[in-house]
N, CA, C and O of each residue as an XYZ file, in Angstrom:
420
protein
N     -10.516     32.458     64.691
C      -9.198     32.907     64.331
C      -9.218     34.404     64.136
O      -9.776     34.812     63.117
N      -8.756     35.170     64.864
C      -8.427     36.406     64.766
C      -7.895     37.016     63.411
O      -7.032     36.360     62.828
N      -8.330     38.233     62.835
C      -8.095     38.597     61.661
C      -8.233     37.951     60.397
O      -7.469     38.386     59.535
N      -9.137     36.868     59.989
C      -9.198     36.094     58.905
C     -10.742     35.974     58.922
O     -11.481     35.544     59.808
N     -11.026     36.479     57.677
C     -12.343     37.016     57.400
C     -12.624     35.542     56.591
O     -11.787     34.642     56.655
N     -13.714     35.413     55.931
C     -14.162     34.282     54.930
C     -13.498     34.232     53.760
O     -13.396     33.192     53.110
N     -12.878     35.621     53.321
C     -12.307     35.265     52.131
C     -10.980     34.521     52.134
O     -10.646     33.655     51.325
N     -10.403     34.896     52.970
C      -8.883     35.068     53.933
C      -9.457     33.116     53.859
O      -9.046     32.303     53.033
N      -9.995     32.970     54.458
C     -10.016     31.623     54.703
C     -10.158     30.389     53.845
O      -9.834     29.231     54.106
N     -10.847     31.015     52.507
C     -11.169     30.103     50.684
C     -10.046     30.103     50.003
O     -10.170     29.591     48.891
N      -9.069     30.462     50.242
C      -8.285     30.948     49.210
C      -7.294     29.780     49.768
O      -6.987     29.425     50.907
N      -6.881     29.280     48.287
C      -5.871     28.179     47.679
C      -4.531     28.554     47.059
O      -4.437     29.758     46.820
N      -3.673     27.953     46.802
C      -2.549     28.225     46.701
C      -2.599     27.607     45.052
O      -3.057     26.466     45.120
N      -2.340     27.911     43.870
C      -1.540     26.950     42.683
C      -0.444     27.632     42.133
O       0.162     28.652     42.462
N      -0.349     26.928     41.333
C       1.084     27.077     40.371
C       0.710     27.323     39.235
O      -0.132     26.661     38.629
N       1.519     28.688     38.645
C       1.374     28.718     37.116
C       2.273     27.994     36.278
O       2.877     26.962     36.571
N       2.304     28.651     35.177
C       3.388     27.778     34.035
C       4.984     28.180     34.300
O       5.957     27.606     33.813
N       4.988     29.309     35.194
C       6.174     29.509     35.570
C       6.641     28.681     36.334
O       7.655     28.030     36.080
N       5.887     28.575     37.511
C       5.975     27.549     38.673
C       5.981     28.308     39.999
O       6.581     28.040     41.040
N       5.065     29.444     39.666
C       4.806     30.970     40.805
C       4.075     30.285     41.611
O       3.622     29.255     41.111
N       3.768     30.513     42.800
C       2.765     30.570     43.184
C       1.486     31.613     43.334
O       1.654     32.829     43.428
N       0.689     31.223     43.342
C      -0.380     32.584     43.578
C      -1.778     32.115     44.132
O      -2.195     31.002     43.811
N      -2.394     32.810     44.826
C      -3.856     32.858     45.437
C      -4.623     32.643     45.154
O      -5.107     33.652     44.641
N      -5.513     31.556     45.071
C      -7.214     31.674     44.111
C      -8.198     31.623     45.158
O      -8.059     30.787     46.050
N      -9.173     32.413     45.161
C     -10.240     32.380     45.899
C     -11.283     31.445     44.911
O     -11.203     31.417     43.682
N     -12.322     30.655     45.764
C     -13.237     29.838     45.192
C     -13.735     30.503     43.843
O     -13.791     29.968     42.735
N     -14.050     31.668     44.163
C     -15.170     32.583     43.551
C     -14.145     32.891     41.734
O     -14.522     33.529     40.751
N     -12.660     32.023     41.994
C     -11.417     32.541     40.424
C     -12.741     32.023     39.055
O     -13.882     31.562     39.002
N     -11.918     32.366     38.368
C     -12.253     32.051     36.675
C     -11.673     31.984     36.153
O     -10.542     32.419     36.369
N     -12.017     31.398     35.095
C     -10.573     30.567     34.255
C     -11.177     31.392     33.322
O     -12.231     31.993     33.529
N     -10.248     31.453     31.848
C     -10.699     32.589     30.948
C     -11.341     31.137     29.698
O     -11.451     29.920     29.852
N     -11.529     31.738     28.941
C     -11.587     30.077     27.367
C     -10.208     29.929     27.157
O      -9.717     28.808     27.031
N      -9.345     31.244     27.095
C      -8.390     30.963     26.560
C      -7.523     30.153     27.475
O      -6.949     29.199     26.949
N      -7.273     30.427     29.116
C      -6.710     29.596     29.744
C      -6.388     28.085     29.689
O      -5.435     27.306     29.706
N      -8.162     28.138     29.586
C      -8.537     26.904     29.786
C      -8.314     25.426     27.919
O      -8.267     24.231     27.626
N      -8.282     26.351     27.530
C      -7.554     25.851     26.147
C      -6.563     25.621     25.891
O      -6.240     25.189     24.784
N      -5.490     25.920     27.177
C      -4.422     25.296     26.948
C      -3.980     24.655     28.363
O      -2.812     24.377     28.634
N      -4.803     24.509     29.010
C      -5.173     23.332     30.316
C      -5.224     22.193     30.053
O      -6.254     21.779     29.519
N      -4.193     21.333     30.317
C      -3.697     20.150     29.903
C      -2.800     19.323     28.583
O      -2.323     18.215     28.339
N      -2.970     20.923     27.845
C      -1.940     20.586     26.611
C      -1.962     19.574     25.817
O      -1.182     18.743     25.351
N      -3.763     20.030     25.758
C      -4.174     18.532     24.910
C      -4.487     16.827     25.555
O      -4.860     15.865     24.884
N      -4.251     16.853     26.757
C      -4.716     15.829     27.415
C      -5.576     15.283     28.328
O      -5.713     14.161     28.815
N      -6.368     16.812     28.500
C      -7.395     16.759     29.110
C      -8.355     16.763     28.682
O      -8.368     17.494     27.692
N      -9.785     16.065     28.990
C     -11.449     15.908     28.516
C     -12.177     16.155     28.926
O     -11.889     16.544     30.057
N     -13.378     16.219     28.693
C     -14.619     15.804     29.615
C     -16.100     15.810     28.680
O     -16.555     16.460     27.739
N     -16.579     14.561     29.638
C     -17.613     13.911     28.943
C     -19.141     15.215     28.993
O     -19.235     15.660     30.136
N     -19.703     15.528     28.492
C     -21.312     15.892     28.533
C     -22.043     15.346     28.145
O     -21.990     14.738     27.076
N     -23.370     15.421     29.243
C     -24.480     14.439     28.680
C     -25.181     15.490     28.044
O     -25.182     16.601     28.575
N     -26.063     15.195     26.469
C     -26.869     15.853     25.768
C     -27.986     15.696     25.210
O     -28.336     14.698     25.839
N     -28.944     15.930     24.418
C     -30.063     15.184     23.901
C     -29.638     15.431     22.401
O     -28.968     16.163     21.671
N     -30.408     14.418     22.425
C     -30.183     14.530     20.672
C     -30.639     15.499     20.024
O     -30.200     15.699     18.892
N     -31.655     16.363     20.587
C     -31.957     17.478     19.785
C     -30.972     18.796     19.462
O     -31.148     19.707     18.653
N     -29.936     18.571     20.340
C     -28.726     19.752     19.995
C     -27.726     19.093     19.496
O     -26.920     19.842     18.944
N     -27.312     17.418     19.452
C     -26.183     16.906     18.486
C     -25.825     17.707     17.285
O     -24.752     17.511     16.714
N     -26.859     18.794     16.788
C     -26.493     19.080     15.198
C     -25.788     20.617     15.627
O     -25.057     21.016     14.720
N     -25.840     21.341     16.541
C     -25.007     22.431     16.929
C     -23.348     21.481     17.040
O     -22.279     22.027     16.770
N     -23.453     20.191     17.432
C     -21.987     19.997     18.116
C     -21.190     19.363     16.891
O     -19.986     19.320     16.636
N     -22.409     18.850     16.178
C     -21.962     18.121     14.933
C     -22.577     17.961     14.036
O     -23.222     16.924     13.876
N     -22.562     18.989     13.140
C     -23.382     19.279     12.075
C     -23.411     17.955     11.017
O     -24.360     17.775     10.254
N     -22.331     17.126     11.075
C     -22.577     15.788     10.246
C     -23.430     14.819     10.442
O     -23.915     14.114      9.557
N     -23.633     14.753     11.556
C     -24.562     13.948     12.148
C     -26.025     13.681     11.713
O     -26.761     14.267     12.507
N     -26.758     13.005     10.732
C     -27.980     12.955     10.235
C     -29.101     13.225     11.955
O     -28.810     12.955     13.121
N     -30.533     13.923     11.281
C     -30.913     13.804     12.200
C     -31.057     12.611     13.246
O     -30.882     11.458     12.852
N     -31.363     12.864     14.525
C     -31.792     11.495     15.409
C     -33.257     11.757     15.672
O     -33.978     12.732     15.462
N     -33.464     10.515     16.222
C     -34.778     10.524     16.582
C     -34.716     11.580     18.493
O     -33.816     11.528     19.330
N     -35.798     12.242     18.536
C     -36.452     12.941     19.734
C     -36.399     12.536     20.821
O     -36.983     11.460     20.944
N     -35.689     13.136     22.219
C     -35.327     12.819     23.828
C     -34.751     11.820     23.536
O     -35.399     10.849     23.926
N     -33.484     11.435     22.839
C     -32.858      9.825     22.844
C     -31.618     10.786     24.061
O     -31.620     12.014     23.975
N     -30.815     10.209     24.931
C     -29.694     10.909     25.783
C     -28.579     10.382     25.432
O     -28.409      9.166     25.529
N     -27.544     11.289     24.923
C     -26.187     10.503     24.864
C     -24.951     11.502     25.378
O     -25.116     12.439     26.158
N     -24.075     11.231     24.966
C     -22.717     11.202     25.729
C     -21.734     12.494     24.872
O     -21.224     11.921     23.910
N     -21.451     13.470     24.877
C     -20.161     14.082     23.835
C     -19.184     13.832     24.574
O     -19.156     13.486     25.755
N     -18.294     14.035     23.773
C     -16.537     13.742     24.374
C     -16.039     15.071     24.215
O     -16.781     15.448     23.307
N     -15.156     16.225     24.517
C     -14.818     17.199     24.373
C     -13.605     17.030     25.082
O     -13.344     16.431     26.125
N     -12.801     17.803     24.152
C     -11.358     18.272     24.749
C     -11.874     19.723     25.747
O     -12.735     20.579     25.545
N     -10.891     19.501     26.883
C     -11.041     21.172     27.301
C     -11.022     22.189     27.056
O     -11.283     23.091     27.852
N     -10.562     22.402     25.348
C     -11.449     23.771     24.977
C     -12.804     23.720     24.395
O     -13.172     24.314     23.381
N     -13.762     22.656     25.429
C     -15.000     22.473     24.677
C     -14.768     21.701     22.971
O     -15.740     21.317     22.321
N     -13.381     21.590     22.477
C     -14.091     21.210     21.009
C     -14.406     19.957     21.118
O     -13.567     19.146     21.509
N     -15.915     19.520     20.726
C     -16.146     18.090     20.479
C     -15.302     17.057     19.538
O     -14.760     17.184     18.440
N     -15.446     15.867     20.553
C     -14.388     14.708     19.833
C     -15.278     13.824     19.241
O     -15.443     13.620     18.038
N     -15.854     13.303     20.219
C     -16.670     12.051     19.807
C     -18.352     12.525     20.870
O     -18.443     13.116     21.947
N     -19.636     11.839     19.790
C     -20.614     11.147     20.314
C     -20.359      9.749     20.617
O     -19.389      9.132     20.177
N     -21.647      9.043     21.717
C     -21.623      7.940     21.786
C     -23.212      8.251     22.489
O     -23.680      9.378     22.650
N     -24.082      6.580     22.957
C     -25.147      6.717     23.656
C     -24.497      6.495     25.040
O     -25.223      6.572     26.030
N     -22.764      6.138     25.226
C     -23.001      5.726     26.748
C     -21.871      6.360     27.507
O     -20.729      6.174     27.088
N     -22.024      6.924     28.336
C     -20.815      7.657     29.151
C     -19.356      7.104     29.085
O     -18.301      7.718     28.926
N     -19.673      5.331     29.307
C     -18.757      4.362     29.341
C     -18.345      4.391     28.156
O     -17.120      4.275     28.144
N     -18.861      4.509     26.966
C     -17.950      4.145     25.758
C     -17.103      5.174     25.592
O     -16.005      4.967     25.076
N     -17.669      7.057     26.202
C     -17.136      8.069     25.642
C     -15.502      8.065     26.587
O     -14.384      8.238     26.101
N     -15.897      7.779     28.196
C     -14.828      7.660     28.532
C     -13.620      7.086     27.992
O     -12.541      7.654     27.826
N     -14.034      5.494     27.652
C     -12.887      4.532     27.357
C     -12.628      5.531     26.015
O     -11.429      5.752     26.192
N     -12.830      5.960     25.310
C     -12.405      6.561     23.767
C     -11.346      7.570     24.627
O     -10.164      7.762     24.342
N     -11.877      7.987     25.427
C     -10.848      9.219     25.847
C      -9.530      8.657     26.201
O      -8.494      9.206     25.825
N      -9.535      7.410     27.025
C      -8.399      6.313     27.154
C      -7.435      6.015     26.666
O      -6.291      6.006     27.121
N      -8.079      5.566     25.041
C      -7.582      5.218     24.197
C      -6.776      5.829     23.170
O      -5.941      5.493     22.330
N      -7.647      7.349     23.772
C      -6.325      8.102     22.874
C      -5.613      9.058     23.793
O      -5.196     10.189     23.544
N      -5.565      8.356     24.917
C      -4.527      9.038     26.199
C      -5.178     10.173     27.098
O      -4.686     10.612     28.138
N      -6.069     10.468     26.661
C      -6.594     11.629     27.310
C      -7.210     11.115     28.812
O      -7.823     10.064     29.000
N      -6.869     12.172     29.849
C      -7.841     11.925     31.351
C      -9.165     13.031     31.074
O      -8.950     14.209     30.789
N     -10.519     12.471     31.200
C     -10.951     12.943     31.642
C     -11.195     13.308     33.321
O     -10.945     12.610     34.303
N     -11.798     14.720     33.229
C     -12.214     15.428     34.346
C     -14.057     15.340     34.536
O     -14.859     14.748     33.815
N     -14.276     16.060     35.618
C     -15.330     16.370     35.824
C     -15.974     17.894     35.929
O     -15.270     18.650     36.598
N     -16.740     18.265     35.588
C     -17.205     19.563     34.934
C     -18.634     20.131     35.627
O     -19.727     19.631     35.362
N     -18.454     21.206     36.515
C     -20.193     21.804     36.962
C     -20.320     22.809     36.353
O     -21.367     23.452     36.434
């Protein structure tokens, strides 16, 4: 294609809160703050963690025992909702209190 370089060619179209359109190349970023109000409270996503950092996410949490793997629940501004040991339980919690989770790299 004549005149359309690689960047010319990544670039997506969305919608803001206005209902603008505008350009994102792969390479966009979302800010924290954006992204904290991305979904308006109805969006999630699960992380898998070890138990040795549960006490950064949730300082209530008595210690656990060493390499056990479990599940956090987080709203999309990262704040943690819920632990669990199983992806499946953290999802359905998200369910249950309306929230979709997403998927996260």
């Amino acid at each position: 294609m004549k005149g359309l370089d690689d960047k010319s060619m990544n670039k997506k179209k969305s919608m803001n809160k206005k209902g603008e359109s505008r350009a994102m190349t792969q390479d966009s970023r979302i800010s924290p703050e954006a992204l904290a109000e991305l979904g308006d409270g109805k969006i999630a996503y699960v992380k898998e963690i070890r138990s040795e950092d549960v006490r950064a996410m949730f300082p209530q949490v008595q210690e656990l025992e060493p390499g056990m793997q479990l599940f956090a629940l987080h709203a999309a501004d990262g704040t943690p909702i819920m632990l669990t040991d199983s992806r499946e339980a953290a999802v359905a919690n998200a369910w249950s209190q309306e929230l979709e989770t997403v998927s996260v790299h």
